[in-house]
C-alpha positions in Angstrom: 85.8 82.7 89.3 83.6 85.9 90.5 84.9 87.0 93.6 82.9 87.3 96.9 81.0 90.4 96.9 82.6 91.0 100.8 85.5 89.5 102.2 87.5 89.8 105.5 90.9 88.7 105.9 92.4 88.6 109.6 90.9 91.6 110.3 92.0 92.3 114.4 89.1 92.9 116.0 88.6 93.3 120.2 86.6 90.5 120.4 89.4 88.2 119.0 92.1 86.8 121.3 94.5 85.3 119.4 94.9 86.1 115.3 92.2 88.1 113.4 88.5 87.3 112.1 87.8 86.1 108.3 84.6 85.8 107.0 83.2 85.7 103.6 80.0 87.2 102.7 79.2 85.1 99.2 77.3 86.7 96.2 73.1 86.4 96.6 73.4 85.1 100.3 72.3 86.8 103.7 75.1 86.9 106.1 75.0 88.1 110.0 77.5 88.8 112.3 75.8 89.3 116.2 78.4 89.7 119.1 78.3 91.8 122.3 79.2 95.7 122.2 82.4 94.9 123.7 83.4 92.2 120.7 83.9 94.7 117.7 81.3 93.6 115.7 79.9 97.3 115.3 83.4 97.9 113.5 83.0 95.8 110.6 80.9 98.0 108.4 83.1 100.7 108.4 86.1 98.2 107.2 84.1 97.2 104.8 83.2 101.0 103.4 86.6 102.1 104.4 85.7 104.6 106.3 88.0 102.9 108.8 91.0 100.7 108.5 92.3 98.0 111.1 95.2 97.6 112.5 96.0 94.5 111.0 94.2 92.2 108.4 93.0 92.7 104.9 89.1 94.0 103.7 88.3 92.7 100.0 85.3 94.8 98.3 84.1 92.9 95.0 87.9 91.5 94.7 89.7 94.9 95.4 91.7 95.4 98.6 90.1 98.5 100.0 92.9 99.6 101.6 94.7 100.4 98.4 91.8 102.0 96.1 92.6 105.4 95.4 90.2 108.2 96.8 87.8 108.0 93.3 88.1 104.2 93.1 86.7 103.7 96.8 84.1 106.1 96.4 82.6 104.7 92.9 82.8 101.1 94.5 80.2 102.6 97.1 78.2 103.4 94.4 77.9 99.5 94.0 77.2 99.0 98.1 73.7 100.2 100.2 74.6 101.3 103.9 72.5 101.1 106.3 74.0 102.4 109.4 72.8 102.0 113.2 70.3 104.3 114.0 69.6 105.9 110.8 72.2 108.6 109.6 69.3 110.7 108.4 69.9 114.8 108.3 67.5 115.9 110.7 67.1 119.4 108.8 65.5 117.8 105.4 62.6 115.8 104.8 62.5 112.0 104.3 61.8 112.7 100.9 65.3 114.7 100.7 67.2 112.4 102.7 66.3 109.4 100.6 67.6 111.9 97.6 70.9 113.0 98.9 73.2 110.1 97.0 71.4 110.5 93.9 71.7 114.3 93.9 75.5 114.3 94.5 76.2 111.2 93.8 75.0 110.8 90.1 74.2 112.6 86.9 70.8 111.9 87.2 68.5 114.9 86.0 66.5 116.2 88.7 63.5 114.7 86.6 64.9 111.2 86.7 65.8 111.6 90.6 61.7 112.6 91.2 61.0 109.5 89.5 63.5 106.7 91.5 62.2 108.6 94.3 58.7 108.1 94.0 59.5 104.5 93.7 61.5 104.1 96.4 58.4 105.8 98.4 56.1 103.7 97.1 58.7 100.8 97.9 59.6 101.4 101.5 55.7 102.2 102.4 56.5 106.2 102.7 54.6 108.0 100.7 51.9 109.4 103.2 55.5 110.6 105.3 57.6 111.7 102.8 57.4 115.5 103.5 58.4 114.6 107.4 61.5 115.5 109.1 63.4 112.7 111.1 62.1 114.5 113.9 58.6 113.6 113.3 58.5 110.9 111.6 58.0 107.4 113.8 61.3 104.6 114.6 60.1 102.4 111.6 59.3 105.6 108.9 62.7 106.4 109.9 64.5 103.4 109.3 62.8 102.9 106.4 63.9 105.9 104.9 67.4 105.3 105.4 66.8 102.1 104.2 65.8 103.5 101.1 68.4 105.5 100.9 70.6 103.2 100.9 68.7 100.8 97.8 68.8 104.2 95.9 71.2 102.9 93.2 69.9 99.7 93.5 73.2 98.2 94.6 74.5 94.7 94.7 75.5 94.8 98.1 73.7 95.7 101.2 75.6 96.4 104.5 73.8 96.9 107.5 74.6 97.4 110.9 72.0 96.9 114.0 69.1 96.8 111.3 66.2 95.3 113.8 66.9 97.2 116.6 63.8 99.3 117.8 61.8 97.5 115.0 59.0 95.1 115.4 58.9 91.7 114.2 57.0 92.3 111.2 58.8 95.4 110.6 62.3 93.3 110.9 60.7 91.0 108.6 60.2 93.6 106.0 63.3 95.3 106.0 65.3 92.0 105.1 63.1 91.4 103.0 63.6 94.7 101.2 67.4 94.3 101.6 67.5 90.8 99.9 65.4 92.3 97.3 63.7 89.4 95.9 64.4 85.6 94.8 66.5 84.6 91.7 67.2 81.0 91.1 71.2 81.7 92.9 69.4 83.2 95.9 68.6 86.4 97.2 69.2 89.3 93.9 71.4 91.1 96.5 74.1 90.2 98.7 73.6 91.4 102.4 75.7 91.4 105.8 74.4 92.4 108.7 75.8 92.7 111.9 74.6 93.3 115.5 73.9 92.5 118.7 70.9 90.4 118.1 68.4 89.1 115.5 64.3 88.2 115.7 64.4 84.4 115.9 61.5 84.8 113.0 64.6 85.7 110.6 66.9 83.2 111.1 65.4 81.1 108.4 66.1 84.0 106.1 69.8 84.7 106.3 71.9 81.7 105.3 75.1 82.2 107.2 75.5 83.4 110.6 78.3 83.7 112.7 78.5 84.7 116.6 81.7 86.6 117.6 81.8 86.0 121.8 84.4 84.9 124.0 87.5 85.3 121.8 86.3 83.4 118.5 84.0 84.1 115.9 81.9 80.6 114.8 79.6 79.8 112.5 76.2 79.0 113.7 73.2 76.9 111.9 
């Protein structure tokens, strides 16, 4: 049996009273996590990249405890996962165009020929090419986040981790960005696998992500 894409395994969290929180984010499914500032929600992604550990609890990425991947290991598994972090994580010295090329640049062997090429798609993809020469600076709330967005579906990834993706956005801009994320329909379900978490999601969506759990008052429950 194929392992879960994401898994989280009494992970202590400050939104939990009593135990830890474990979830699991199945392949080609949509999963959200929305819970108040205070609730630790906004510390899952990093578990999951393991760019943090916590204090108790175990974090499975594709099957492999993250927590015991060596330094090479953990950063060729990223390879296989898009982040999207809150806000947008862009370099505010380079372009959009040069932001959405920084993983491909130093992350592969990609000839500089081949990285002009994904980008141009990726431009074309996200709705950026009349911005791409823009600095975060200058460049509007939704050119922004759709940059990092397409950052972060550079390699085309099989996971998608997001954290406060809507915020800022409007609807239709929300819309698109799952969307985007999900990256199409195959007969299992979405072609990618994606967790989201946050402090809220546009009722409009809700269809859209199968599985969605609330973490509030001590517990984390399933909703829907």
């Amino acid at each position: 049996m194929t392992p879960a894409p994401l898994k989280f395994e009494n992970i202590s969290l400050p939104g939990i009273a009593v135990g830890g929180a474990t979830l699991e984010v199945p392949e080609h499914r949509a999963v959200l996590v929305v819970g108040p500032e205070a609730s630790g929600v906004d510390a899952l992604p990093g578990y999951a990249l393991a760019l943090h550990r916590p204090t108790t609890g175990r974090v499975f990425l594709f099957g492999q405890d993250v927590a015991k991947l060596p330094r090479r290991a953990t950063l060729a598994f990223r390879r296989q996962v898009g982040y999207l972090p809150a806000g947008d994580g862009l370099l505010h010295n380079l372009s959009l165009r040069d932001n959405i090329a920084l993983p491909l640049r130093f992350g592969s062997d990609m000839t500089e020929r081949e990285i002009d090429g994904r980008i141009r798609i990726m431009l074309a993809l996200l709705q950026l090419v009349d911005a791409a020469d823009l600095r975060p600076a200058s460049a509007t709330d939704e050119q922004r986040r759709r940059a990092a967005l397409a950052r972060a579906l550079a390699f085309d990834p099989d996971l998608v981790i997001m954290a406060d993706p809507f915020d800022g956005l409007t609807n239709r801009a929300a819309a698109e960005v799952l969307e985007l994320a999900r990256g199409g329909e195959i007969e299992a379900g979405s072609r990618r696998t994606v967790f989201m978490t946050g402090q809220y999601v546009p009722q409009q969506l809700e269809p859209r992500i199968e599985i969605r759990y609330r973490l509030a008052k001590g517990e984390l429950r399933r909703q829907g």
